[in-house]
N, C-alpha and C positions, 0 to 999 in steps of 0.2 A: 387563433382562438377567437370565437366569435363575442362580442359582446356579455352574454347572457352568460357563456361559462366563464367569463371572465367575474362573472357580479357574482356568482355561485361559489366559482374558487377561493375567492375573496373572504366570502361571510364562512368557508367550510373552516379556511384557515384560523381566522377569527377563532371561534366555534374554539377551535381544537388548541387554543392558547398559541397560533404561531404568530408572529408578528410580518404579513404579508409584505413584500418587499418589488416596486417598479420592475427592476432588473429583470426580475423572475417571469416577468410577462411581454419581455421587447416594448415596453413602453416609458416614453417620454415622461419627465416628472410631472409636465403639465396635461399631458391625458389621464397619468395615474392621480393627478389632483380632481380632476371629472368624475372619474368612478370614485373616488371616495366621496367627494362634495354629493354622488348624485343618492351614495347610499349612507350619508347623515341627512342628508331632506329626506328624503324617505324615512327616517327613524329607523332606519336597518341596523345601524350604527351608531355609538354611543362615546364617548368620550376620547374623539379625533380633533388634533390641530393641524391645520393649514398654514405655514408661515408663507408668506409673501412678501416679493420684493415691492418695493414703491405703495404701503399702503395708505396715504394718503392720497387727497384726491387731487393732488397735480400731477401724479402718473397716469397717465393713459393705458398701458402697456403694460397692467401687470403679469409679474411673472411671477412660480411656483418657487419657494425658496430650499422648503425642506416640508415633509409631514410627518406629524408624529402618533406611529398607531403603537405606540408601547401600552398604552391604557386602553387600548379600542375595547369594546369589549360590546357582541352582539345583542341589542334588545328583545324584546317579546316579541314586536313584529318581524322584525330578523329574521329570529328560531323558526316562527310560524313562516315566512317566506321559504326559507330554505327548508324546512320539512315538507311545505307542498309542491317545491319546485323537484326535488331530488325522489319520491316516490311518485 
C-alpha cells in the first residue's frame, strides 16, 4: 500500500468512527507513530496521543510505546482533505 492510501485509509476509518489499528497495515508501531504524527501536524487529526518510551532528554533513541486514537476524531481540514482526495 503506498503511502497516500495509507494516509486516506487512515482519515476514511477515522471519518467512519473506526479506531484504525498498525497491524492492519504491515506496519511497525514506530512507522504507524509517522503517519499519525505526520496527520496531527497537518491538522488532519485531532485528539491523538503518542506515548513514548524514554521521554526525557537523556534518551537519545526514542521509541513508540503505545498510541491512542480512541478519541481521534477528523478536523475540518481532514474532511476537506479527504473529500478532495477521494473524488
Amino acid at each position: 500500500m503506498e503511502n497516500k492510501e495509507i494516509v486516506l485509509t487512515i482519515l476514511n476509518e477515522i471519518k467512519n468512527g473506526i479506531t484504525p489499528i498498525h497491524t492492519a497495515y504491515n506496519l511497525t508501531l514506530d512507522m504507524w507513530a509517522e503517519f499519525i504524527e505526520y496527520l496531527d501536524d497537518k491538522k488532519y487529526i485531532t485528539d491523538v496521543t503518542i506515548y513514548w518510551f524514554g521521554n526525557d532528554d537523556t534518551y537519545y533513541d526514542e521509541r513508540v510505546h503505545s498510541i491512542d486514537l480512541t478519541k481521534a476524531k477528523l478536523t475540518t481540514f481532514g474532511e476537506k482533505f479527504l473529500a478532495e482526495e477521494v473524488n
